[in-house]
N, C-alpha and C positions, 0 to 999 in steps of 0.2 A: 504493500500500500504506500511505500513508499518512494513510486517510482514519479517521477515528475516529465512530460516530456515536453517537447520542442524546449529545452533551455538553450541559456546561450553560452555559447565555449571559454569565454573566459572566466575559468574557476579563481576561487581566494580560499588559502584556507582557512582556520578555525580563526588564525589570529589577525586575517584580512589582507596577508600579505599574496601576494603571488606564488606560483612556485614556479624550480629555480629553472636557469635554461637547460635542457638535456645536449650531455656532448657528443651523443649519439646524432648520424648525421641523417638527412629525410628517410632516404633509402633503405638503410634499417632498422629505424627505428619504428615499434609494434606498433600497429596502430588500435585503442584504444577505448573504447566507449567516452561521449564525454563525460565528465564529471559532472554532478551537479552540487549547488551551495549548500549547504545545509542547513540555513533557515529557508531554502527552499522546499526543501522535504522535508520541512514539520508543516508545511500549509494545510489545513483541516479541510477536509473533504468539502466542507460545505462552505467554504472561501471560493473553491475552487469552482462548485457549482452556483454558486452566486457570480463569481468574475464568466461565467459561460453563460448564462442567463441577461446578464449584462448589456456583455459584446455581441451576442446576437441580437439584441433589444435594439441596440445604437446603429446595428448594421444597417437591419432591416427598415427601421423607421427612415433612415437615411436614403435608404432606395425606394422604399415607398413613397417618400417625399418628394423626393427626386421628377420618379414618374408621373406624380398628383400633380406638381406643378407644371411640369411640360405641357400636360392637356391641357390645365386650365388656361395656360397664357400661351397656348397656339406653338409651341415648339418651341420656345425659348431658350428651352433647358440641353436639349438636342443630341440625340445618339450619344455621341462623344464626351457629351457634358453630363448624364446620367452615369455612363460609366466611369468617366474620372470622380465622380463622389463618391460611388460606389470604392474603387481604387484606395484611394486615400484615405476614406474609414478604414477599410481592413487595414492599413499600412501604420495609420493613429491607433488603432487596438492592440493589433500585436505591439507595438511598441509600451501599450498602456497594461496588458494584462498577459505577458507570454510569461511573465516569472511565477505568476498565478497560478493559470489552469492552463495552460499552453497555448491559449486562443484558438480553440479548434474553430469554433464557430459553424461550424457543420458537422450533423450526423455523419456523415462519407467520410471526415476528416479523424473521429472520434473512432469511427469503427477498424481503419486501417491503423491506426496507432496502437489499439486493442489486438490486432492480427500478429504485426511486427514486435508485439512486446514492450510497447515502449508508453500505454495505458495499463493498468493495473484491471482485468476482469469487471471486478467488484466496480468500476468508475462508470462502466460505460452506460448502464441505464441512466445513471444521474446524470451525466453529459446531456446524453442524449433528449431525457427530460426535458432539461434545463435550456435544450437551444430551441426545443420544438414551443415550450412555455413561453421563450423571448417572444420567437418571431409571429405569434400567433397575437401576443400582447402587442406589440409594434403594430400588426395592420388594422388591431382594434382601436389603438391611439392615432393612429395617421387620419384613419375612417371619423372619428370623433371629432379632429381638431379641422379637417380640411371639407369634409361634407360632399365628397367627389362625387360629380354628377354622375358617374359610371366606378361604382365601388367596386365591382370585378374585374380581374384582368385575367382574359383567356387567352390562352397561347394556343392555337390553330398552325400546326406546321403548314405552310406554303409547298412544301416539299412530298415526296411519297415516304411512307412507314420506315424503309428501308434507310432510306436517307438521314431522316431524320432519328435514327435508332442509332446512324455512325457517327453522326454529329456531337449528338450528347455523349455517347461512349468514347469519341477520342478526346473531346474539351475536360471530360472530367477523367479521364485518364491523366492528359499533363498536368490539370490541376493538381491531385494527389500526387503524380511523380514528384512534378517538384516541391510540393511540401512535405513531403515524406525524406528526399535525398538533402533538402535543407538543413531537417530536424532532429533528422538521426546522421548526419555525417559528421564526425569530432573534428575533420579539416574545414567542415563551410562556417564562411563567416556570418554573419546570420543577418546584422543589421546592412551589411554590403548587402548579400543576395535580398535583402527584403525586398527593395528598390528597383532592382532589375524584376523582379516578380511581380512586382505591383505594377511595373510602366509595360513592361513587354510579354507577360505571358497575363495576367486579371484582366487587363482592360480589353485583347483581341478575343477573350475568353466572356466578357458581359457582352462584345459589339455582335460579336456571328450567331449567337442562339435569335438575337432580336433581327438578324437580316433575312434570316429562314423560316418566321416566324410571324403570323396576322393577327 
């Protein structure tokens, strides 16, 4: 239970210092699991589904909003301008809650972490709860606060079954690749790769389901 995952690789140890440089050279030196802090691994289970509860809340309100306002004021907001908010919430959360609960922020995210060993069993109903309770609250508070003349949004593929069955299976394929090879790799740097993950693989990953999509 006390596994913590997506942390970030620069460990301290007990008395906050660093540890020391190895004089073992890349080549062979073993590579490692990363470490994590140790007031990371006392974080109480229910921090952690509170901080996933959260970041799903903030996500989702975020994209909802996003969308409510584009209709309302005639495109304003605009393909590109939906998915870069969407982008940058996820990039402000992790940044705000990955020491937490890892910011899965998605079920898909919570259950391949669960596979790979890198969520403890026991977590993943509560995860999973906890981001299904966000986003559920999110489009009851965006619905409440905005009064969207068209409160449903249905996604109608433009495409045939086939098509649209390869679409979503390979966007959410590199989604999870690269959060998985980010968060469990002891050489990635985490707040480098956020960056490139948020400009070049999130946002071409929000634009293409809505190009394929009525």
């Amino acid at each position: 239970s006390m596994i913590v995952p997506m942390e970030p690789i620069h460990h301290v140890d007990g008395n906050g210092d660093p540890p020391p440089p190895s004089s073992e050279p890349d080549s062979t030196r073993p590579r490692r699991r990363r470490p994590k802090f140790p007031n990371m691994a006392a974080v109480p289970l229910v921090k952690k589904v509170t901080a996933e509860f959260l970041g799903t809340f903030i996500l989702m309100f975020i994209q909802v909003s996003s969308i409510i306002m584009d209709e309302q004021h005639h495109g304003v907001v605009g393909l590109m301008g939906i998915a870069v908010s969407v982008g940058l919430a996820v990039m402000v959360l992790v940044f705000s809650i990955i020491h937490i609960s890892g910011c899965h922020l998605n079920p898909a995210v919570s259950i391949a972490m669960g596979v790979f060993g890198h969520l403890p069993p026991a977590h993943l109903v509560p995860y999973i709860v906890a981001q299904v309770l966000g986003s559920t609250a999110a489009s009851f508070a965006g619905k409440a606060i905005y009064h969207p003349v068209n409160p449903g949004i249905t996604t109608i593929p433009s495409v045939g079954t086939v098509e649209a069955f390869a679409v979503e299976f390979i966007i959410t394929f590199i989604l999870l690749f690269v959060i998985i090879a980010v968060a469990t790799d002891p050489h990635a740097v985490i707040h480098s790769i956020l960056i490139v993950l948020t400009f070049y693989i999130f946002f071409p990953l929000q634009v293409i389901p809505v190009l394929l999509y009525r």
